[in-house]
C-alpha positions as CSV (number, residue, x, y, z in Angstrom):
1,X,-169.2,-4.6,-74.4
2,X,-172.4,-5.3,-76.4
3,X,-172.9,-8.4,-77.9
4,X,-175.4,-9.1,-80.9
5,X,-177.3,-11.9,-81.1
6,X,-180.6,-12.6,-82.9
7,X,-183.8,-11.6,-81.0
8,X,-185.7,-14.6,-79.7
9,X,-189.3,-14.5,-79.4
10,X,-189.8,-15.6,-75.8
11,X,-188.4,-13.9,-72.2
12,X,-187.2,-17.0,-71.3
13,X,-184.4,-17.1,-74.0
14,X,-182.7,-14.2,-73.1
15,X,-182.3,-15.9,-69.7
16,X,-181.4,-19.1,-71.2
17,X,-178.7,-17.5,-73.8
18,X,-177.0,-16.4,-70.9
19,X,-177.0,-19.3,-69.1
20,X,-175.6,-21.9,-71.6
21,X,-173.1,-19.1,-72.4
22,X,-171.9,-18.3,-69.0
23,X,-173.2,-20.6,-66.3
24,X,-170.9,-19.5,-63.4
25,X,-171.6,-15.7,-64.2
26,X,-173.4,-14.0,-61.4
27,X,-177.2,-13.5,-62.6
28,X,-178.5,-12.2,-59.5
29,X,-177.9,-10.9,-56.0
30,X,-180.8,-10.8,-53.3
31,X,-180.9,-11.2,-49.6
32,X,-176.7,-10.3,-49.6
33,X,-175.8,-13.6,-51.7
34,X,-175.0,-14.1,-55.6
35,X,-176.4,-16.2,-57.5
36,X,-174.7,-17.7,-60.7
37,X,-177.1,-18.2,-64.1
38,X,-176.8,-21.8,-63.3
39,X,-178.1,-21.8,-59.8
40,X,-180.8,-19.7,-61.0
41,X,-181.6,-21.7,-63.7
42,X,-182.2,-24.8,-62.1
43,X,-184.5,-23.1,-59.2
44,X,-186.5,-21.6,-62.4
45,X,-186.7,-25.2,-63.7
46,X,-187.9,-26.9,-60.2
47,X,-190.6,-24.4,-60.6
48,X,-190.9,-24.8,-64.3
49,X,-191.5,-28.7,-63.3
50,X,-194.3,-28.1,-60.6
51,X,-195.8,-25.5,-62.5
52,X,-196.4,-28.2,-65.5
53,X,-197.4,-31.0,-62.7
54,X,-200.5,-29.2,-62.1
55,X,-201.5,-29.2,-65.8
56,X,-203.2,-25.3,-65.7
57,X,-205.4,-24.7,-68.6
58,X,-205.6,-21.0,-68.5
59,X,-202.7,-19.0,-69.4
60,X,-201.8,-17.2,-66.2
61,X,-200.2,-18.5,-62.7
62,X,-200.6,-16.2,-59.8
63,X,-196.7,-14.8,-58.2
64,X,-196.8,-14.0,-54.7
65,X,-193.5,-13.3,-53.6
66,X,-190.9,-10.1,-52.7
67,X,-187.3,-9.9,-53.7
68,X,-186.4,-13.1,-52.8
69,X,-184.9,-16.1,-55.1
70,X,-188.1,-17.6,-55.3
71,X,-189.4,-14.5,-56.8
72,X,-187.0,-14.3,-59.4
73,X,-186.9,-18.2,-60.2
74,X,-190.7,-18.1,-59.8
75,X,-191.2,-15.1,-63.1
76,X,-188.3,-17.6,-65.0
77,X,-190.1,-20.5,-64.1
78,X,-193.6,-19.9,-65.0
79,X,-192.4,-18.7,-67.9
80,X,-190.2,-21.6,-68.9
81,X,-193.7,-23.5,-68.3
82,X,-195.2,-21.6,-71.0
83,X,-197.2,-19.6,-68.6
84,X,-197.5,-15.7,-67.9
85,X,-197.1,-14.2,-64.5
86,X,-199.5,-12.5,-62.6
87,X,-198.0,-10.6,-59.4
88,X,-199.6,-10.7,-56.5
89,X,-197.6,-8.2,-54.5
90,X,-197.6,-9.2,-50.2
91,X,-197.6,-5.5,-49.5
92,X,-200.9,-5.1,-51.0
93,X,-204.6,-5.6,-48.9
94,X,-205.8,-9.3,-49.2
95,X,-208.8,-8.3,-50.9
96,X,-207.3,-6.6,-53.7
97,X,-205.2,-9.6,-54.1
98,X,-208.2,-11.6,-53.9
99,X,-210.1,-9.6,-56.3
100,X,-207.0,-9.6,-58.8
101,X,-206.6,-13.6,-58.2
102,X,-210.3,-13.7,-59.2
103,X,-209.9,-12.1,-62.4
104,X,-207.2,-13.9,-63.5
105,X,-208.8,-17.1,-62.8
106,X,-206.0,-18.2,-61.0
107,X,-205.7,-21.6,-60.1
108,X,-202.1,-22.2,-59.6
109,X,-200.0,-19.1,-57.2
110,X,-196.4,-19.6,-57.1
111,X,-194.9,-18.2,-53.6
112,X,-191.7,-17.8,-51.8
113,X,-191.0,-19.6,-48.8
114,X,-191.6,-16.9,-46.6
115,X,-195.3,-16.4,-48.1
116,X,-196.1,-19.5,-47.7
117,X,-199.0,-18.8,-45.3
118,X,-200.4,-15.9,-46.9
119,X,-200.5,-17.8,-50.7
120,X,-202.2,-20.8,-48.8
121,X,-204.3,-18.0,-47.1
122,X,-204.9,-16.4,-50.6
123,X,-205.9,-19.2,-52.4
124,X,-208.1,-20.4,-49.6
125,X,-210.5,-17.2,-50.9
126,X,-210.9,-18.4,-54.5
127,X,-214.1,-19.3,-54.9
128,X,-212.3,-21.9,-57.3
129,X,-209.6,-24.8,-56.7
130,X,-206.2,-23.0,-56.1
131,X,-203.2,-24.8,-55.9
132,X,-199.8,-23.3,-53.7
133,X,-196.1,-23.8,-55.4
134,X,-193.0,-22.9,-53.4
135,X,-190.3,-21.7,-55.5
136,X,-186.6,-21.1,-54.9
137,X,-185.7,-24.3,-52.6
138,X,-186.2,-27.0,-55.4
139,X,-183.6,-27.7,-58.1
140,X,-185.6,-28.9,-61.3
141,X,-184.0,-31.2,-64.2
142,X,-183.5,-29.5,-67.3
143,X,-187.0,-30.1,-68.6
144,X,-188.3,-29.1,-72.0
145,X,-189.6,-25.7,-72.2
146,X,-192.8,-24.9,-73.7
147,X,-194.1,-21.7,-75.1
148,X,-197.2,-19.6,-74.7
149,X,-198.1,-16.2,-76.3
150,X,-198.5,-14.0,-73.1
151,X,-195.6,-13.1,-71.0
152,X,-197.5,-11.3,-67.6
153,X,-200.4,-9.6,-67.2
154,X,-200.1,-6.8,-64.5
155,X,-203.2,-5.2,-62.9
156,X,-203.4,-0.7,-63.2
157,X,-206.0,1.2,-60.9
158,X,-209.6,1.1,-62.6
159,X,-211.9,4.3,-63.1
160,X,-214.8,1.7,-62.1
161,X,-213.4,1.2,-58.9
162,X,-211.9,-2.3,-60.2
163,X,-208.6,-3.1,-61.1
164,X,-208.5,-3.9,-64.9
165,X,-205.8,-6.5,-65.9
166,X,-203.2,-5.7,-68.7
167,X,-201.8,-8.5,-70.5
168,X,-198.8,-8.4,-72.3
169,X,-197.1,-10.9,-75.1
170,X,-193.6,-11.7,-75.5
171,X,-193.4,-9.9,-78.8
172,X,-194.2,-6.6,-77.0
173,X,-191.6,-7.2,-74.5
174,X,-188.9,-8.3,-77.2
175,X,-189.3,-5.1,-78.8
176,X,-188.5,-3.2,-75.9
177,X,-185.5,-5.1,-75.0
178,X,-183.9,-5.3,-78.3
179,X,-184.4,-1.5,-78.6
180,X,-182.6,-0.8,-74.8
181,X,-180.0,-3.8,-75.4
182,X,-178.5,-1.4,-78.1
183,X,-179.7,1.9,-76.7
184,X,-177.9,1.4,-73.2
185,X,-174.7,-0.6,-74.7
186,X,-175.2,-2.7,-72.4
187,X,-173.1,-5.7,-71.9
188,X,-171.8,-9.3,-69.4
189,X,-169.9,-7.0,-67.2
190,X,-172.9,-4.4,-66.1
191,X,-174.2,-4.7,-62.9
192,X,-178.3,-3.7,-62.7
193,X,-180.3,-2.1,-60.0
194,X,-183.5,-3.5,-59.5
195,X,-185.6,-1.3,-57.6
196,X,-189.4,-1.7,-59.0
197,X,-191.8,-4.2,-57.1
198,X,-192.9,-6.9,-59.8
199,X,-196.2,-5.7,-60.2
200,X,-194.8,-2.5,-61.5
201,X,-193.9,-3.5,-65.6
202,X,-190.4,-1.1,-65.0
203,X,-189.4,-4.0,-63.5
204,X,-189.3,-6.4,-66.6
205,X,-186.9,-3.8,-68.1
206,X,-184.3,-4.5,-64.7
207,X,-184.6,-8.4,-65.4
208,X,-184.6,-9.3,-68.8
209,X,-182.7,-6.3,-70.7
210,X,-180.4,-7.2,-67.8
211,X,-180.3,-11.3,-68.1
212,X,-180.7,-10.6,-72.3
213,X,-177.2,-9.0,-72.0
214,X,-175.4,-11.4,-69.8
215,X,-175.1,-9.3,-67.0
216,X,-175.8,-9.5,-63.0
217,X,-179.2,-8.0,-61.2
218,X,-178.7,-6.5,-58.1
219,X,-182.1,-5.9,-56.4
220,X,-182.0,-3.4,-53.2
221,X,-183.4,-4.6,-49.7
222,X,-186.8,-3.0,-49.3
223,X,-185.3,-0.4,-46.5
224,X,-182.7,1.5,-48.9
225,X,-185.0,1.7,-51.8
226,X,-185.7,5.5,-50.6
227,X,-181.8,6.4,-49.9
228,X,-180.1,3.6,-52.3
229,X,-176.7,5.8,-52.7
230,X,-174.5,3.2,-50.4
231,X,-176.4,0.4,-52.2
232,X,-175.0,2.1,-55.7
233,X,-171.9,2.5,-54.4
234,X,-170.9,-0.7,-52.6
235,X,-172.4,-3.0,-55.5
236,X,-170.2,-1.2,-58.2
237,X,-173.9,-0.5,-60.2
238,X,-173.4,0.6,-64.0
239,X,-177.0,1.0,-64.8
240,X,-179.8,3.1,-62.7
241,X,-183.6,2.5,-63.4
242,X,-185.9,4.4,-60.8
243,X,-188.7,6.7,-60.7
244,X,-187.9,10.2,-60.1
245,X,-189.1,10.2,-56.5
246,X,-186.3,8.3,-55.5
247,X,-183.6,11.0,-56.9
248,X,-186.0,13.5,-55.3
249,X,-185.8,11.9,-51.9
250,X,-181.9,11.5,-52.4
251,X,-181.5,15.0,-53.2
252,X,-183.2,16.2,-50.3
253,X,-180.9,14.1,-48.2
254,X,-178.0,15.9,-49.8
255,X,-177.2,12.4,-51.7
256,X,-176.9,13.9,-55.4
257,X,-173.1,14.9,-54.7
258,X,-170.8,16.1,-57.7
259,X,-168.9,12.8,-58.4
260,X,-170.9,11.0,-55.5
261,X,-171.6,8.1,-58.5
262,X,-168.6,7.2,-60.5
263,X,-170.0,3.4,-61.8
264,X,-172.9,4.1,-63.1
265,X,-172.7,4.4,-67.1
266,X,-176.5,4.8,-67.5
267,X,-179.1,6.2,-65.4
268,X,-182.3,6.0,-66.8
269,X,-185.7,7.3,-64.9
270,X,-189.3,6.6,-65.9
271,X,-193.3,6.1,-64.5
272,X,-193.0,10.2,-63.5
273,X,-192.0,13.7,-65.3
274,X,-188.4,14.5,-64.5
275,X,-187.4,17.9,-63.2
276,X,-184.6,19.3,-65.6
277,X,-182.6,20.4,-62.6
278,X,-182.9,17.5,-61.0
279,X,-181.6,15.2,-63.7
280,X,-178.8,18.0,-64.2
281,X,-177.8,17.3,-60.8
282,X,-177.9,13.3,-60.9
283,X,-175.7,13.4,-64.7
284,X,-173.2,15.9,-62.2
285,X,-173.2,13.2,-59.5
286,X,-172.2,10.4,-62.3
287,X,-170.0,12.2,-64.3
288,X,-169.2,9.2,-66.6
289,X,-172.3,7.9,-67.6
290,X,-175.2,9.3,-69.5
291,X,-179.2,10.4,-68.1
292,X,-182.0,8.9,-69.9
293,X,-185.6,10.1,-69.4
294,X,-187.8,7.0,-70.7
295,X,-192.1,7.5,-70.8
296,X,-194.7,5.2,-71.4
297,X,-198.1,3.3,-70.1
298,X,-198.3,-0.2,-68.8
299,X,-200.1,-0.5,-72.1
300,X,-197.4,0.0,-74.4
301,X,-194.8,-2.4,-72.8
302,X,-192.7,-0.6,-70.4
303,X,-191.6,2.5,-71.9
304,X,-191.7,3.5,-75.8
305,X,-190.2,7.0,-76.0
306,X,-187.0,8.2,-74.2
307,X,-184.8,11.1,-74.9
308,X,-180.9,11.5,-73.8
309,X,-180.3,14.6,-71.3
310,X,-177.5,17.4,-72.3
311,X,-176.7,18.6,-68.7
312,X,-175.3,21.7,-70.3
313,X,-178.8,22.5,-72.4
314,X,-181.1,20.3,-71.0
315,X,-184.6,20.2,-73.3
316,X,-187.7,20.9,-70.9
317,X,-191.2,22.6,-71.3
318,X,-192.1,24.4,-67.1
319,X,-189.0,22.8,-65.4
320,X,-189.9,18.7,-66.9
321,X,-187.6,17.8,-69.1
322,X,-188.6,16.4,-72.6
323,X,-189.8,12.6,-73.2
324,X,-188.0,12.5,-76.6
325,X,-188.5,10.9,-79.7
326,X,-190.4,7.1,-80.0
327,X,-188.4,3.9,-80.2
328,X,-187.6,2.3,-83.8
329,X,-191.7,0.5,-85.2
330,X,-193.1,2.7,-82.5
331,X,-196.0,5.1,-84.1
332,X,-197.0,8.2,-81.9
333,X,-200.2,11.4,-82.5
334,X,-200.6,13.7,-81.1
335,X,-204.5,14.6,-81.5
336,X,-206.8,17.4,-81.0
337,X,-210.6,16.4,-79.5
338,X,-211.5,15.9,-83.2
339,X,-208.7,13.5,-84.1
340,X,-206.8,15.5,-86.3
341,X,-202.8,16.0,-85.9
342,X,-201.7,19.1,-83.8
343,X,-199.0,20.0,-81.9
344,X,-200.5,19.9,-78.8
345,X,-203.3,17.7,-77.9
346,X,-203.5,13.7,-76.6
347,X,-200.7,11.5,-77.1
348,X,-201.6,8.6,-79.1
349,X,-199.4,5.3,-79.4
350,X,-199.1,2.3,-81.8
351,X,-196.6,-0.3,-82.6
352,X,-195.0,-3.6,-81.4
353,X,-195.0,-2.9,-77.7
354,X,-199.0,-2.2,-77.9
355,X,-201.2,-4.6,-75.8
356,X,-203.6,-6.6,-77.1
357,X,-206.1,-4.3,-74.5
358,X,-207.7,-5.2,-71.6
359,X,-208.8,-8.8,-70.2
360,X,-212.1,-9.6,-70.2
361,X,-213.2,-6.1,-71.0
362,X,-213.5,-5.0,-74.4
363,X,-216.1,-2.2,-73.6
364,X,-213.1,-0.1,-71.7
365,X,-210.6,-1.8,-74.5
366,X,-212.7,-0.6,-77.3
367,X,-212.9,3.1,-75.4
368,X,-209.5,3.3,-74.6
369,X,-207.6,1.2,-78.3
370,X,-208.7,3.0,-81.7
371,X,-208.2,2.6,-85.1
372,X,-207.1,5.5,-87.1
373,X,-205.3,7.1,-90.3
374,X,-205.9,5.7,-93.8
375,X,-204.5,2.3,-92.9
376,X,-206.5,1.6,-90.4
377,X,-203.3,1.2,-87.4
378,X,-204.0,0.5,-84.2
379,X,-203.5,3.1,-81.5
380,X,-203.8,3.5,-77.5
381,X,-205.3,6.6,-76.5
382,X,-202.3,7.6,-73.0
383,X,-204.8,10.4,-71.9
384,X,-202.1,12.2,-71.5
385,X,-201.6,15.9,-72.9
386,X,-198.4,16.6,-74.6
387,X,-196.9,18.9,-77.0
388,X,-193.9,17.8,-80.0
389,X,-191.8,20.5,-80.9
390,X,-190.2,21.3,-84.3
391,X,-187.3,19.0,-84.0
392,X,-190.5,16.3,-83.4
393,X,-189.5,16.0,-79.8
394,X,-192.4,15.5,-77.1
395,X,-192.9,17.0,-73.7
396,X,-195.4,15.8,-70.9
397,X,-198.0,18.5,-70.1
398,X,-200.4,17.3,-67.8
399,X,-203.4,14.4,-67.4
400,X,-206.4,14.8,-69.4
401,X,-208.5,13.1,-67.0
402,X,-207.9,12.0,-63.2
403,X,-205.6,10.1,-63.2
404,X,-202.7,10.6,-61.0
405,X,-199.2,9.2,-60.5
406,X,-197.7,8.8,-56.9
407,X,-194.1,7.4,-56.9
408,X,-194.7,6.2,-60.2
409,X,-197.8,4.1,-59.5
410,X,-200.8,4.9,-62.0
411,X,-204.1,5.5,-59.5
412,X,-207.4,6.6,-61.1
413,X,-208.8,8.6,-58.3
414,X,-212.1,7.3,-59.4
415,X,-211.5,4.5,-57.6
416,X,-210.3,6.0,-54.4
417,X,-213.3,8.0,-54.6
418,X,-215.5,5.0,-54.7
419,X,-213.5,3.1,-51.7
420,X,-214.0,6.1,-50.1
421,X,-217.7,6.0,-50.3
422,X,-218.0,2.4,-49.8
423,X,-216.2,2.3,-46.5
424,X,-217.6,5.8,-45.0
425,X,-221.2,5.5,-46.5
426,X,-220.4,9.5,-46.9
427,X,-222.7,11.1,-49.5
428,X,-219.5,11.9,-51.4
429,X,-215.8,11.8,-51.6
430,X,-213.4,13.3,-53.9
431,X,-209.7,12.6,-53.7
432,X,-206.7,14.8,-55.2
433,X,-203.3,14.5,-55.8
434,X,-201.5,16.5,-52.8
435,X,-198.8,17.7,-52.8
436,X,-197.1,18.3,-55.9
437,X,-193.7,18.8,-56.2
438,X,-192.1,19.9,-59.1
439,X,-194.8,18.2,-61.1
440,X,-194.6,15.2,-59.2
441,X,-197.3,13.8,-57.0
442,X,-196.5,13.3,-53.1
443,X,-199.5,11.5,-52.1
444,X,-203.4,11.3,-51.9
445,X,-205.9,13.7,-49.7
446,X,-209.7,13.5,-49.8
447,X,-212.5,15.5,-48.5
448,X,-215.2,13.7,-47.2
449,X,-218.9,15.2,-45.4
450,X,-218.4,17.1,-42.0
451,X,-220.7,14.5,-40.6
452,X,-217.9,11.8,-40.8
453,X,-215.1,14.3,-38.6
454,X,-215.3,11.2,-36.1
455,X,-214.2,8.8,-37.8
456,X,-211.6,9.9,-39.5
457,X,-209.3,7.1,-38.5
458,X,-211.5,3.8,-38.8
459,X,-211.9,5.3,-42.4
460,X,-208.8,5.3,-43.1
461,X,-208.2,2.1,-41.8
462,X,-210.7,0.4,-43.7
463,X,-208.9,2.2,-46.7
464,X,-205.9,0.1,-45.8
465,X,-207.6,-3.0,-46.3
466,X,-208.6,-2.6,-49.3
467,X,-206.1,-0.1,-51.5
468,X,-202.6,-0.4,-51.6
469,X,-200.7,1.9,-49.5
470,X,-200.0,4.3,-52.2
471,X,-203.6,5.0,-52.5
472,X,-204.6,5.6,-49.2
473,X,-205.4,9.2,-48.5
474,X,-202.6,10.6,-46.2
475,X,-205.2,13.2,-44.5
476,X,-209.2,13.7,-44.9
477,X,-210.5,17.0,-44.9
478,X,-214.2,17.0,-43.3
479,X,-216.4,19.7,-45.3
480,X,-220.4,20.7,-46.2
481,X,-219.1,23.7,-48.7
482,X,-218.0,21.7,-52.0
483,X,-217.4,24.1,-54.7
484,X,-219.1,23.5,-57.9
485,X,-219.1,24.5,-61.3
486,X,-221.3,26.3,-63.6
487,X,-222.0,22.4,-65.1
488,X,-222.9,21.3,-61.6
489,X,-219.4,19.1,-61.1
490,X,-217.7,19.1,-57.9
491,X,-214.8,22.3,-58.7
492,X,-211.7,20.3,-58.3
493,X,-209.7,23.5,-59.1
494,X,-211.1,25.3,-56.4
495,X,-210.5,22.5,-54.0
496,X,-207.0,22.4,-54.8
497,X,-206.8,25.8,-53.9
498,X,-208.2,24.5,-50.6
499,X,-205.1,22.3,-50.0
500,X,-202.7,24.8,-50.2
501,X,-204.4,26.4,-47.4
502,X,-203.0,26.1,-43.6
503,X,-204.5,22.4,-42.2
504,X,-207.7,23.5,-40.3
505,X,-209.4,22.0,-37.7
506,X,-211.2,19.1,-38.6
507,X,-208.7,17.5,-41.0
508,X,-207.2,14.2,-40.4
């Protein structure tokens, strides 16, 4: 059952509804224990109160925790402090944390207990004073909260080779939830996955459209996030959010049996293009529930289109089904390379849920935020090529550019290309999305000069320290004969081809 309440204008009141409503409901399970809102609430507040000690003057404290209490008090409590989060997930390489902590100007990190070491290890890098604040073992009074305009700020793969940071306000978030509150139904007695890592922005939709309806968040251990169907069905889970790749990997295991889900009222997928068949089979595996397919960037809060499958005529363009229509005071274009409306070309979005652009870098927010139309509104150009059909409906197509998408995670192969170099000292290095599965991305390869065969492995190691693991090239390919094209650019096309040749000798 759906309750309505006004919309607030900060996260932290959708948390905070819920707990002065319902203070012994469960608001979270992690590590095999529930936790009631009031539990919860008073971790938040014991980091609320330590985060406000230290008097912070810039608007973002760093995160560095993994599906623990203290990661989920820590995001409430920063936020009660009037701060914005900034993950810093322990599976990535220390210097991208570092170099993420640094352009934050982070001087406060919040960590679980068992990250202690690494935060203190982290902050020890800063060129600046960092302070370390354990969360999830101290119970705070009930302090006043205080408010601040920016809710997180989450950190997307850079062309440049440097990760550019993506703030995001509480009145771009509210918009989102408000809209899924009433899209999903959802209600005190729904049970949420929580499968997206924190520095992933899916995973504000698990938390707060969860905690803004009451409800209970059920986040999966790290080693059934592939293969989650026991975890769905033990838990009693009403509502699904996961990339694609996971239903993939579940099918392929035989998972996606007729009737295999009976809980699950809403299954919604997002951050990849969904295979038609393969959402027919998951709505066939939960009969009594419904299949959403939600799209959008990091840049327009979350998601900002979605479209509701018919299993019996599902609406797809080459096997991906459709991304639908745009949520209610969300404005989408789609433009030719003039600017003028088509009905294929770049999709172009506007609205509520739009970030203010990038921080500390209004040369790429100026390239990549326009102004357009005869009032002037305010769009972000997604790069991505799409095509709306007559009942206005839009389908993905492809990338305009390089960027890729590997279990969801946005990677501008730019900047593999430059790690690459920078760690081989190879005269080039071009990376590509490999394979690709039913539109999906499986991983990265690279080729690299012949001259660096050898060291294949130390290259790939030093790869490791510094991208996350999703970016690291599963195999090199050592080769002197780059294609090229007509304009003098390396011929990615033909090196495609390449891939989908037998592995020859040489490759790593």
């Amino acid at each position: 059952m759906t309750v309505s309440h006004p919309a607030p204008d900060h996260l932290w009141s959708y948390f905070e509804r819920a707990w002065r409503t319902s203070p012994d409901r469960t608001a979270l399970f992690v590590d095999g224990r529930g936790w009631s809102y009031a539990e919860l609430a008073h971790r938040a507040l014991g980091v609320s109160a330590a985060v406000q000690r230290h008097g912070v003057p810039g608007p973002f404290v760093g995160l560095h925790a993994h599906r623990s209490i203290g990661a989920y008090a820590g995001v409430l409590g920063i936020l009660h402090a009037g701060k914005a989060y900034v993950p810093l997930n322990p599976q990535v390489p220390a210097d991208r944390l570092s170099t993420i902590a640094g352009l934050a100007d982070l001087e406060l990190i919040v960590a679980d207990t068992a990250r202690e070491a690494s935060a203190h290890a982290l902050a020890a890098r800063r060129a600046a004073p960092c302070a370390i604040v354990l969360a999830g073992d101290t119970v705070g009074p009930d302090a006043p909260h205080r408010a601040g305009p920016e809710a997180y700020m989450l950190f997307t793969s850079g062309s440049t080779g440097v990760p550019k940071g993506v703030p995001i306000h509480h009145t771009n978030v509210v918009a989102y939830v408000e809209h899924l509150l009433e899209r999903f139904g959802a209600g005190p007695d729904d049970r949420f996955s929580q499968t997206f890592e924190l520095t992933f922005d899916l995973s504000v939709h698990d938390l707060f459209v969860c905690w803004g309806a009451g409800a209970a968040l059920y986040v999966l251990p790290q080693d059934q996030l592939m293969a989650p169907a026991r975890f769905i069905r033990d838990h009693g889970i009403t509502q699904w959010f996961s990339v694609p790749s996971t239903a993939v990997l579940m099918d392929r295991m035989r998972l996606l049996k007729p009737g295999a889900f009976p809980s699950l009222r809403v299954s919604a997928f997002c951050g990849e293009p969904l295979p038609a068949d393969l959402a027919v089979k998951w709505a066939a595996a939960a009969p009594n529930g419904r299949v959403e397919n939600l799209y959008g960037p990091t840049e327009a809060t979350i998601a900002i289109t979605g479209h509701l499958l018919d299993p019996a005529a599902p609406k797809a363009r080459h096997g991906i089904l459709c991304i639908g229509h745009p949520f209610p005071g969300a404005r989408v274009r789609v433009v030719d390379a003039d600017g003028h409306d088509a009905g294929t070309g770049e999709l172009w979005l506007g609205g509520p849920q739009l970030s203010s652009g990038y921080w500390k870098d209004p040369d790429r927010t100026a390239t990549a935020f326009v102004t357009s139309g005869p009032d002037r509104e305010r769009y972000y150009r997604t790069g991505d090529l799409v095509e709306r059909d007559a009942d206005g409906d839009l389908y993905f197509i492809s990338r305009l550019d390089d960027q890729v998408k590997v279990r969801g995670h946005r990677i501008e192969l730019q900047e593999v290309n430059q790690v690459l170099k920078a760690v081989s000292g190879g005269a080039f290095a071009y990376a590509l999305a490999h394979p690709v599965r039913d539109g999906i991305a499986q991983g990265i390869e690279a080729f690299l000069p012949l001259a660096l065969r050898s060291e294949g492995a130390s290259i790939l190691d030093a790869c490791a320290q510094r991208l996350p693991e999703y970016m690291v090239p599963a195999r090199l390919h050592f080769t002197d004969d780059i294609p090229f094209t007509t304009s003098g650019k390396a011929d990615l096309r033909a090196l495609r081809a390449r891939l989908e040749e037998p592995a020859r000798t040489g490759d790593r």
